[in-house]
C-alpha positions in Angstrom: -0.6 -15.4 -11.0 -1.8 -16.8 -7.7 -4.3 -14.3 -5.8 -3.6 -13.4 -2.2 -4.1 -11.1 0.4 -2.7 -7.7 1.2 -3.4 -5.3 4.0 -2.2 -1.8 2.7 -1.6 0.6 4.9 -1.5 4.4 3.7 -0.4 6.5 6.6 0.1 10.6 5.9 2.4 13.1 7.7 3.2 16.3 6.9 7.0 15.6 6.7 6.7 13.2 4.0 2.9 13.2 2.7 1.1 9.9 2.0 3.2 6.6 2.9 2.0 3.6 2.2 3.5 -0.1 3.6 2.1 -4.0 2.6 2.3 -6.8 4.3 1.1 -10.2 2.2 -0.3 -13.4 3.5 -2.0 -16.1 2.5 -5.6 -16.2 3.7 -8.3 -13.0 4.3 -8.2 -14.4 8.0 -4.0 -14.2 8.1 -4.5 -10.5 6.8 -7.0 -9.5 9.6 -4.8 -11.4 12.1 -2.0 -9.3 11.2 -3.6 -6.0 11.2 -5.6 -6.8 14.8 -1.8 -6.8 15.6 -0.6 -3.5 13.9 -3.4 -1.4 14.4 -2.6 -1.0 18.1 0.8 0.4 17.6 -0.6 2.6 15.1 -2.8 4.1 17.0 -0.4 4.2 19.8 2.0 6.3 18.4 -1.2 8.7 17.1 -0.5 8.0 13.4 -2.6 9.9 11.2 -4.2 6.6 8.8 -5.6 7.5 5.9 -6.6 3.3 4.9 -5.8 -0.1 6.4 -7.5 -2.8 4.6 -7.2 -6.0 3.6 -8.2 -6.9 -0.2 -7.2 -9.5 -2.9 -4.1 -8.9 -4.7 -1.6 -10.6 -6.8 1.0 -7.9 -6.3 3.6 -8.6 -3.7 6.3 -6.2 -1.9 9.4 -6.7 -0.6 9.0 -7.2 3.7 8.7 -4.2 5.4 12.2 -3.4 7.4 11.1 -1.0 10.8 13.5 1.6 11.2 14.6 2.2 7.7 17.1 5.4 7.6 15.8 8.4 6.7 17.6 8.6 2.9 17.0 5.0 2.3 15.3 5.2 -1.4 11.4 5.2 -1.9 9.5 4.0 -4.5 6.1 5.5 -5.5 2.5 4.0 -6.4 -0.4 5.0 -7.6 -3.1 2.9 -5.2 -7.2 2.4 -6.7 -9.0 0.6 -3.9 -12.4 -0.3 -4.0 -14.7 -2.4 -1.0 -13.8 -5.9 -2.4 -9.6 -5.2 -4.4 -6.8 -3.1 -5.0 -4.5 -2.3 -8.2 -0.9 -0.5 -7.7 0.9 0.5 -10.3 4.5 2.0 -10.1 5.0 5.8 -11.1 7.6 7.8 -11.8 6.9 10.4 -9.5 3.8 11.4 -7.7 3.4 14.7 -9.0 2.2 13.0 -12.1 0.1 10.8 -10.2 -1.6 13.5 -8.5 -2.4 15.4 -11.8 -5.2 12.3 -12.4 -6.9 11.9 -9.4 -10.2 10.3 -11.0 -9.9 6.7 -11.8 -8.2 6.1 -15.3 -10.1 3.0 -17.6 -7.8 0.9 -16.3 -9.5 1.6 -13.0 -12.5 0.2 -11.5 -15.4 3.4 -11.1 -15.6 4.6 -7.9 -12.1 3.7 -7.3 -9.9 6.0 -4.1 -7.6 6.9 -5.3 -4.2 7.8 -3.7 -0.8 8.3 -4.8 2.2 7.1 -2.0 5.5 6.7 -1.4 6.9 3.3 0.0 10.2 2.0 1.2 9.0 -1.5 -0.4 9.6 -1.9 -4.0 7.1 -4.2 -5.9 8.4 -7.4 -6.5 8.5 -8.9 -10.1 6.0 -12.2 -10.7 7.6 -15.2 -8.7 10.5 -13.0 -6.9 10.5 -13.9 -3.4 10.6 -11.1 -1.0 
């Protein structure tokens, strides 16, 4: 599967938690590009960010769509990032995920760990999004 970058974004509120939104590109310098031109509305608006970092991945997303309603559906990840990658995994719900909040064996060590809800589903390998 061909390696490329996302920046993930994990934003928290108290209305609905941890979020979490990823945008893909092709390069590390794309990635940075494209978060030199989110951070600003971010921090704007006085969102609370929790991580927003670019790393290595495979894993791809649907696009992000702004303004999404309210009772569009979610879909929830469990998130290990390290300094140099990141692994998501789909859950079921995130009360399970946040019964394990030390890395599993599947995880690097010294993984953070977080467990989000996204508007994005995960695409499948190849699916276009």
């Amino acid at each position: 599967m061909e390696q490329l970058f996302l920046l993930v974004i994990l934003t928290a509120s108290e209305a609905s938690g941890l979020s979490a939104a990823f945008v893909g590109t092709g390069t590390l310098a794309e990635c940075e590009a494209r978060g030199k031109a989110i951070r600003p509305i971010l921090d704007g608006a006085k969102v609370d960010v929790k991580e927003f970092v670019c790393r290595p991945s495979s894993q791809r997303f649907q696009r992000f769509v702004h303004g999404a309603p309210a009772d569009a559906p979610r879909h929830f990840y469990r998130l290990a990032l390290t300094a140099d990658g990141v692994s998501i995994a789909r859950v079921d719900a995130l009360e399970a995920c946040r019964a394990a909040p030390q890395p599993t064996a599947a995880e690097p060590p010294g993984s953070r760990i977080y467990c989000a809800s996204s508007s994005q589903p995960m695409l499948a390998a190849g699916e276009k999004g």
